[in-house]
Residue, then its C-alpha position, 0 to 999 in steps of 0.5 A: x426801513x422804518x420810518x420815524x416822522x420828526x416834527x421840529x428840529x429846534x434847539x432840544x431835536x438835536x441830540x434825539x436826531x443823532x441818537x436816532x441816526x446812529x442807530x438807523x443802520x443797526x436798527x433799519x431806521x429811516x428819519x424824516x425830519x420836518x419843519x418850517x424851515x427846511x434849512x434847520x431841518x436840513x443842518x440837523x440831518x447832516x446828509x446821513x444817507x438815512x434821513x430825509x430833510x422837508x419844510x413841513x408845515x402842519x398847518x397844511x392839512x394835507x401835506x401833515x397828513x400824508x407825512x403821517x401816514x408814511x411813518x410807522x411813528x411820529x416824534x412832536x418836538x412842536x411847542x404844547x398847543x401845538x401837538x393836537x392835530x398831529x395826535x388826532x391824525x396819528x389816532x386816524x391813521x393808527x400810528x405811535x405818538x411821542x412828545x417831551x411835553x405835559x399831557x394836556x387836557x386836549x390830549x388825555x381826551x385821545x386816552x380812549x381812541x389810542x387804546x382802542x387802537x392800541x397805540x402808546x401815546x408817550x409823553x412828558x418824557x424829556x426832562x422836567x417832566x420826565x427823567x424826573x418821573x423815570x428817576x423818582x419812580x424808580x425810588x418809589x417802587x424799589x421802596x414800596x417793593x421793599x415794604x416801605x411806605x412813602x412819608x416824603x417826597x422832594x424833587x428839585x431839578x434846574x437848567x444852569x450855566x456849567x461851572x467853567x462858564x459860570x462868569x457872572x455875579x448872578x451865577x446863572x445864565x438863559x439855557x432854555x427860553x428865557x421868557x418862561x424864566x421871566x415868568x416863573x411863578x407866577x399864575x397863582x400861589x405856589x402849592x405843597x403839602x408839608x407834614x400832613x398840612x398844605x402850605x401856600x406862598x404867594x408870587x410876592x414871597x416865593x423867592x424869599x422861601x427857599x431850600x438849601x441843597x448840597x451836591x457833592x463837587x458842585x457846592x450848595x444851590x437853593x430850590x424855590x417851590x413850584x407853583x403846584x407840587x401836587x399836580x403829581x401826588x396821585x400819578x405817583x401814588x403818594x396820596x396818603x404821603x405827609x410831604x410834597x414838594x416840587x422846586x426849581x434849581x438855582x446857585x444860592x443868592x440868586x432869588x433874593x436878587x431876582x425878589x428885587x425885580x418881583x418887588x419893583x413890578x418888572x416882571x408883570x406881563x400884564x400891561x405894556x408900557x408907553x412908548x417902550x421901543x423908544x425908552x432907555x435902560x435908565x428910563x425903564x428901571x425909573x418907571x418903577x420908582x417915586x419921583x424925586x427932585x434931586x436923587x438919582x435912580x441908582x439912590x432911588x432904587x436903594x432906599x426902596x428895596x433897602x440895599x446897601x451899596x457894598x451889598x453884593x446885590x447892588x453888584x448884581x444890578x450893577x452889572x445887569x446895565x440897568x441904569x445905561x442911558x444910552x441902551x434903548x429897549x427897542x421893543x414897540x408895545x412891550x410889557x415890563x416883562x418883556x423889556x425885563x427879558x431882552x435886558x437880561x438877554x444882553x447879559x445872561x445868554x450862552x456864549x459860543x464857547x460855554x457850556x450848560x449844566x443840569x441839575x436835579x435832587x430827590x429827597x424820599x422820606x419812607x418808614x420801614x419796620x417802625x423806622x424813618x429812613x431817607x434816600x437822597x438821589x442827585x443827577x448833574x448832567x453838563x453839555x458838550x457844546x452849543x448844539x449838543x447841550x445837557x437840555x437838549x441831551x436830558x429833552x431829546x435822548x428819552x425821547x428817541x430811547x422811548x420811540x425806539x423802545x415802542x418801535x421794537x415792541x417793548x413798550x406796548x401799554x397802550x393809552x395816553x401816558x407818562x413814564x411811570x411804569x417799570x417797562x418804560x423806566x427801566x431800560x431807559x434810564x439804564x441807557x442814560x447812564x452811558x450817555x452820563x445821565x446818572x443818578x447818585x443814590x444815597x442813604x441819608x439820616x431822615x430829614x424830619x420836620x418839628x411838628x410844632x413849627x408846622 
């Protein structure tokens, strides 16, 4: 049999794990499946006859490596900074490697020994990066194929609540791991290129900059751009294009509401706040605000961002807790941005019976025989259930397609890559398509820009 060696059963492993083991017997398959917690593991394997649950910890050398060696090729769900060690041992021991996560600088130096011992390092094939490459790709080449040359390029793509378990006022609820939503943006200016002139919008106004989108039977949601939108523009060939833009997904209303915690300073990671285990809801949102001898913190907080109370925002505060007295933080030595998330936990995680939903929208502006045309593609995917959500199916299923389809010898450019090229693309997002990842592809008048709003 041929054994797959799986690092990691978390959250995104579980539809990559049952793809793989419903495929083990036509496919003479065999999954190990390693973790530090041999419960996980054991749950994820549901005593399928074809798979092997272990407690695997890679930072024991020994045991990493002896599990490497018995695979034929090796799956990292591990988070980034940790998929390293597991690379340079499948360069010693010559064996394919496949992760969902960003090619980091660490990884791209193993470019050289993975070709020389012809081995594919497949990566950033999940879901943002990765069906977004495969998808986007696929456009850009059928219009290059065509003759046509690429002038735009807009990708947005967002992990939200499902409209029937969409019940707050904010539209939104925590589907993958909160801390980076707290996060997002920050680090530096957001960077896109717009009509041929680089455009920058720093943290303090990203989300009061956005873009409407519209998708049929979903109604409208807004996109705020990614801090850099053009780490990808050579990867994709798009050097000479005039627009560039990478955004986030969210229902419409929901960065004007966040902009109030950006305004207030509760995100920042940067500083940790005096005794915060001990402080409540009420106090941590009053260390934000001037003192006043006689306002409350709910009129404080009004007159300093400037919101009315029949504002619809005043709502979506509300109904965050932010001014109980009696929750206390509970977290000793936190930053505001930590206290921000385990608040917004209390209100925004999935309930057992909810179900979470993926979005992405490309817009491709290309000129064709002296004519400006426009390709709008649009993907929603919504999950099963708790286990089986759209991340973990958008995260896990390209994963274990692209693991078989090396396993099988019809990817072989080998190199430390990302899925870009049509041997890659092709079959697998025409697999997706069967598991309701599909992408609407339609043509739309050219978006266009007037040249003197640049």
């Amino acid at each position: 049999m041929r054994n797959i060696l799986i690092i990691g059963a978390g959250r995104s492993a579980s539809s990559l794990i049952q793809y793989l083991l419903n495929k083990s017997a036509a496919e003479n398959l065999h999954l190990t499946i390693g973790d530090l917690s041999l419960e996980l593991a054991q749950r994820k394997t549901k005593n399928h006859p074809n798979a092997t649950a272990i407690a695997l910890d890679i930072h024991n050398v020994e045991q990493r490596q002896s599990e490497i060696q018995k695979a034929d090729i090796v799956i990292s769900m591990l988070p980034a900074h940790m998929h390293i060690e597991v690379a340079k041992d499948c360069i010693t021991y010559k064996k394919h490697m496949v992760t969902a996560s960003y090619i980091s600088d660490a990884m791209q130096s193993l470019d050289a020994a993975a070709k020389e011992n012809n081995l594919v390092f497949m990566n950033e094939i999940g879901l943002d990066p990765g069906i977004d490459h495969m998808s986007a790709m696929k456009i850009i080449d059928e219009i290059r194929d065509k003759g046509g040359k690429m002038i735009l390029f807009e990708s947005f793509c967002g992990g939200l609540v499902a409209p029937e378990s969409d019940n707050n006022l904010w539209n939104y609820k925590f589907t993958w791991a909160p801390r980076n939503v707290v996060l997002a943006g920050q680090g530096g200016a957001a960077k896109f290129l717009q009509e041929g002139t680089y455009k920058y919008i720093p943290y303090h106004k990203l989300f009061r900059r956005t873009e409407f989108l519209e998708v049929e039977g979903y109604g409208k949601f807004e996109g705020y751009a990614n801090r850099d939108s053009l780490k990808y523009r050579s990867v994709y060939g798009l050097d000479d294009i005039l627009t560039l833009y990478r955004g986030t997904i969210r229902r419409v209303g929901y960065s004007r509401a966040w902009n109030t915690f950006v305004q207030l300073g509760m995100t920042d990671d940067t500083y940790v706040i005096d005794d915060s285990k001990n402080i409540s809801y009420r106090e941590f949102t009053n260390l934000f605000l001037p003192y006043h001898p006689s306002d409350s913190v709910e009129i404080k907080l009004r007159l300093q961002l400037g919101i009315e109370q029949d504002d619809v925002l005043w709502d979506k505060l509300l109904e965050l807790d932010l001014f109980n007295p009696h929750k206390k933080v509970g977290l000793p030595n936190a930053t505001p941005a930590q206290i921000l998330e385990k608040i917004l936990s209390d209100a925004w995680t999935l309930q057992p019976d909810d179900k979470d939903m993926i979005v992405m929208y490309h817009k491709f502006g290309y000129e064709l025989n002296g004519v400006k045309k426009q390709i709008d593609s649009k993907m929603v995917c919504i999950g099963d259930d708790q286990t089986y959500t759209a991340m973990a199916k958008t995260v896990g299923l390209p994963v274990a397609m692209a693991t078989l389809q090396i396993l099988n010898g019809n990817i072989t450019t080998p190199g430390v890559q990302l899925p870009i090229n049509r041997e890659v693309y092709l079959p697998i997002l025409k697999e997706l398509e069967t598991f309701g990842v599909v992408f609407i592809e339609k043509e739309v008048p050219y978006l266009g820009y007037n040249p003197g709003q640049l």
